[in-house]
N, C-alpha and C positions, 0 to 999 in steps of 0.2 A: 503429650504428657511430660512434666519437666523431671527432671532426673534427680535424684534422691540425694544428699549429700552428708558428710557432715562438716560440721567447720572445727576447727583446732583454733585457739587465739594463746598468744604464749606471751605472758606479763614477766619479765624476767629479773624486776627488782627487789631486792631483800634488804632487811636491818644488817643482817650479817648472814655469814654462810655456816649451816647447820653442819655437825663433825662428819655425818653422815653422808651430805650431799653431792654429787658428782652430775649434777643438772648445772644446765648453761643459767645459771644465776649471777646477778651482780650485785652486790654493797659500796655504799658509797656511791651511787652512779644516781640521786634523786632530780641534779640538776639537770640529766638527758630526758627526764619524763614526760614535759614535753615535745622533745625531738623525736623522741621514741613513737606517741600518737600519732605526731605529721607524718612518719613514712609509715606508720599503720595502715593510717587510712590510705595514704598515696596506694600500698603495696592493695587494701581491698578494691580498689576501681579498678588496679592491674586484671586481676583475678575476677570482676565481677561478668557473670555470665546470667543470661534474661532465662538458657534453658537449667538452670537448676535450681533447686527447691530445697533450703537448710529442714535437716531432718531432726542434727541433735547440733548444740552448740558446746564448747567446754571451755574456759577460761580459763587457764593455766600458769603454773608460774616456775619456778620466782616465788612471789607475793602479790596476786592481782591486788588484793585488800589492803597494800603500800600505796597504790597509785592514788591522787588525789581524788576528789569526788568530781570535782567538775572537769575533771582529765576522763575519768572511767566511761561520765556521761557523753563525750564526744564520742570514746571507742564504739560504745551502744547504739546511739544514734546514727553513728556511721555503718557500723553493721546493718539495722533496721534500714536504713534508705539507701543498700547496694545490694543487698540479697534477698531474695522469696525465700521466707521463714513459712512452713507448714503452720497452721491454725497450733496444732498439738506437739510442736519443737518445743522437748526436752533441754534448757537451755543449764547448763550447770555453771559455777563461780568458784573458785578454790578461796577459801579467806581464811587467815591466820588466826587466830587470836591473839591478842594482845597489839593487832594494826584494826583490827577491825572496825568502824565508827556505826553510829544510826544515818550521818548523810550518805556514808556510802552506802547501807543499806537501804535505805531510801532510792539514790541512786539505781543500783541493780534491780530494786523492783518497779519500777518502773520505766524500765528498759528492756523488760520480759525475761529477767531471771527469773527460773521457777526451782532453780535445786541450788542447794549449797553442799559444801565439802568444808569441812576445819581439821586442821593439820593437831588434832589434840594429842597422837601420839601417847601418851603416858599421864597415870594417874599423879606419882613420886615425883617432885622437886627435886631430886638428886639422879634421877633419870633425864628428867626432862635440860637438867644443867648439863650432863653428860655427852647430852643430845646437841647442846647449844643451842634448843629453842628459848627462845625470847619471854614466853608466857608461863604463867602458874596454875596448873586446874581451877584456879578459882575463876581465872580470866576465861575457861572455854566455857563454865557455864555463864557466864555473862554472856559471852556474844553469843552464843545457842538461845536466853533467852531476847537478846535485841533481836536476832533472826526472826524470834518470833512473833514478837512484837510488832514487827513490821507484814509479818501474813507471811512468812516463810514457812513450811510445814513437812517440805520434803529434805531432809539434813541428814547427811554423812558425817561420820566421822573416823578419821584415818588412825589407827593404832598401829604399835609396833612390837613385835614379839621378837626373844631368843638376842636382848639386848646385854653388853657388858654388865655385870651385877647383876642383870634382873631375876627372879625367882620365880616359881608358878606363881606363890601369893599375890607376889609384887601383879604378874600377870591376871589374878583371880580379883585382885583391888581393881585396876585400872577398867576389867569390863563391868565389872558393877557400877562404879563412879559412872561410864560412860552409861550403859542400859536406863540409868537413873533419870538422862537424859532423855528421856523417849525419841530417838535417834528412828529414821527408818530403814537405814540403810547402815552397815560398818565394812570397813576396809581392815581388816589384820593384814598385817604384813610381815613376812620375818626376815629380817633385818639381813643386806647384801652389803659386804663390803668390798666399798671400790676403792681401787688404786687411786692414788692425788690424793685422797680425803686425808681429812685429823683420823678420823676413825680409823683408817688402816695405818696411816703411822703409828698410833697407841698403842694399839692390838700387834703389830710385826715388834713393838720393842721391848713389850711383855707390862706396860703401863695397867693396858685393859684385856680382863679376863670374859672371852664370848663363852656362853654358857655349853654344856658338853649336848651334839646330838640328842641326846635322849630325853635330856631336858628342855630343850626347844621341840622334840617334837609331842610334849607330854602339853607344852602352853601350847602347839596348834590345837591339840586334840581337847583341849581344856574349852579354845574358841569356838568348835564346832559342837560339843557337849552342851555347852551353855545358851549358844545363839538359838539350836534347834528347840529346846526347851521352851525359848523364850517365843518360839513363833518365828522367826528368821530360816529362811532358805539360800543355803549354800549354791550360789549360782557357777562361782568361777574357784581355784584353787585358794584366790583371797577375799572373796567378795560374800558378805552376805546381806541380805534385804529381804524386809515383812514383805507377806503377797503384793506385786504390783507395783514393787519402789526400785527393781532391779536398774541398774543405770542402763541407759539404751547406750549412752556414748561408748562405755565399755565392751557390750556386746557385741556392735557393729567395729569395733578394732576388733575384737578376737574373732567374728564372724567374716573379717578383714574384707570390711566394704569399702568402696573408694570415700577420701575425703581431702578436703582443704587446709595447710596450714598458713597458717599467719603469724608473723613474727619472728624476730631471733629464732636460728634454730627450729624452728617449724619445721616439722616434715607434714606431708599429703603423700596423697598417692594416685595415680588415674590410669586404668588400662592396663600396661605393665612396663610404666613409668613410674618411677619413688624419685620425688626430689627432698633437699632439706636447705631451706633457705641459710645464710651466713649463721656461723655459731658465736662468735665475738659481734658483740656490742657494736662496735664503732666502725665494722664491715657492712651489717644492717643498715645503721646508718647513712653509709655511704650509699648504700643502692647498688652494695654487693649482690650477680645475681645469685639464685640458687645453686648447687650442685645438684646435676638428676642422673638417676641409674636405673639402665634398664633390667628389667626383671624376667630372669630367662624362665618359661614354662613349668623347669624341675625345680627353681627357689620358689615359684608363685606356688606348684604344688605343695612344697615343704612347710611354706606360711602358712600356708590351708590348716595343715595337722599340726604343725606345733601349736599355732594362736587357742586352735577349735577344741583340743585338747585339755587346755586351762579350766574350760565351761565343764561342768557338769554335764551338762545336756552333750557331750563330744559332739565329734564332726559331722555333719549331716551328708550322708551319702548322694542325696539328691541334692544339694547346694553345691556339693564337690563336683561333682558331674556338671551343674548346671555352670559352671566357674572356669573350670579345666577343661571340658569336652571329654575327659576318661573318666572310668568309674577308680574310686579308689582302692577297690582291691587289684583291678588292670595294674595301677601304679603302685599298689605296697603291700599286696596280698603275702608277697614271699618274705616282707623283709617282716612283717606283723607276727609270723606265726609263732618264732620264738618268746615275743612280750606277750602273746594268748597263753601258750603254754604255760608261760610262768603265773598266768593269774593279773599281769598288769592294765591288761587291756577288753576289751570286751565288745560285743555287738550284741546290740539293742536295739530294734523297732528303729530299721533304718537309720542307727548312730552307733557311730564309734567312739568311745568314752574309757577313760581309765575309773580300773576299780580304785577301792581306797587306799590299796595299797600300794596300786601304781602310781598315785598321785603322790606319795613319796619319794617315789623314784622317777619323775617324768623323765629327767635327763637319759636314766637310762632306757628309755624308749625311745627317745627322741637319737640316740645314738646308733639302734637299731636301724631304726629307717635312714638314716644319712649312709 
């Protein structure tokens, strides 16, 4: 029986770099895209193994939907004739709006894309400039409806909350606009500011004003009021999806299965080995190899609870066991008691899961046990 996997593919080219970003992206680099394919595929024959079996695929970026069409369709092709893909492999695409075409949709679907992701982020033109995205709400319902047009039917869309300027309203417009789009799946996220970015030099200079806790935590709570309403189940601390659209690729990272990465910057993971292949471009290139770290017992445990933690469903005491060899009260029974008492944490029918109100505060759980 061949071994379950998933695959990671990292597209790492952009128009420009978003204020926000602090992912291994590049602009200006269109003339490496095809250098970039050639050691693609070279790095999938490195990697290609007869016992394993692609479970979920995820195409990542960057901007995969920048790459050309007949660039993407080498990537797919080579995929399909170096790996055993499962009949029912979950295969997902990240496309931008305002890069996205019909060849390349075309493209992805008949290369066994079956899910899409669009970086639609924000309803306001003055958010989404803020943001440095390239596109204008009018552009993600286009390529939502080329998506469809093409027999796409399974679509994400990534939004962003507790942005500079942004309001509940502002929050309360953008889910509507997106809901409008008969989405099956959405991604809220509330906004991390990382160091290097535009976004944290604006915000440290006093340019831009992030909105006060209570107000970002009144737009989460605005996300989870509305999506439940609408039919949508809250799977992970940002994830929501109608029955049966949950993302597998996602769960199998927070359920932290082993998987493959490909590309810049890539990480995998196997056994209790993490590598991440070169993060600069022109290291890749060269046939820089990976970095790999090995993962001692107490971090493989820690991944366990922090990833499983994210989920709704918390940590499965019998996956933790079957993972570890320990039960996870043996491992964190003492350090747990205090985030129980406080109400942050809970057991439930063989899982451990934060209540609602610990998912406010994971961090401080997460500091408990450390």
């Amino acid at each position: 029986m061949k071994k379950e996997l998933g695959l990671y593919v990292h597209i790492p080219f952009c128009v420009r770099k978003c204020a926000y970003c602090d992912f291994p992206s590049f602009a200006g680099r269109e003339k490496d895209m095809e250098a970039y394919v050639n050691r693609l595929i070279g790095e999938m024959k490195e990697k290609a193994d007869s016992g394993v079996a692609i479970a979920t695929l995820y195409v990542g970026g960057g901007t995969p939907s920048l790459l050309p069409a007949a660039l993407m369709e080498r990537v797919l092709g080579a995929l399909r004739g170096t790996f055993d893909f499962l009949p029912d492999a979950e295969c997902s695409c990240e496309c931008n709006p305002g890069t996205v075409t019909e060849p390349f949709l075309r493209v992805l679907k008949k290369g066994g894309i079956n899910r899409l992701s669009f970086g639609a982020q924000a309803f306001q033109a003055r958010l989404l400039h803020l943001l440095g995205r390239i596109h204008t709400w009018e552009q993600v319902k286009e390529s939502v409806s080329m998506a469809r047009a093409q027999g796409f039917s399974n679509l994400n869309l990534d939004l962003m909350l507790g942005l500079p300027g942004q309001t509940l309203a502002d929050m309360e417009e953008t889910l509507e606009a997106a809901l409008s789009l008969s989405p099956t799946h959405l991604s809220c996220y509330g906004l991390i500011v990382e160091e290097g970015t535009k976004m944290h030099d604006q915000v440290e200079n006093g340019a831009w004003t992030l909105p006060d806790e209570e107000t970002e935590r009144d737009m989460y709570e605005l996300c989870r009021s509305t999506l439940s309403r609408r039919g949508f189940l809250q799977y992970e601390i940002s994830n929501f999806a109608l029955p049966g659209f949950a993302c597998r690729h996602n769960l199998d990272c927070w359920r932290r299965r082993e998987y493959l990465g490909l590309g810049s910057s890539a990480c995998g993971f196997s056994g209790n080995v993490r590598y991440r292949n070169a993060p600069a471009l022109d290291d890749y290139l060269a046939g820089k190899p990976p970095e790999k770290t090995v993962i001692s017992p107490e971090d493989a445990r820690f991944e366990s609870v922090m990833l499983g933690l994210r989920m709704t469903e918390g940590v499965s005491e019998e996956a933790f066991y079957q993972m570890h060899g320990v039960s996870l009260w043996d491992a964190y029974g003492e350090k747990l008691k205090s985030s129980m008492s406080a109400g942050l944490v809970v057991r439930e029918n063989g899982y451990l899961k934060l209540t609602r109100r610990g998912m406010d505060v994971q961090n401080r759980v997460l500091v408990d046990l450390l």
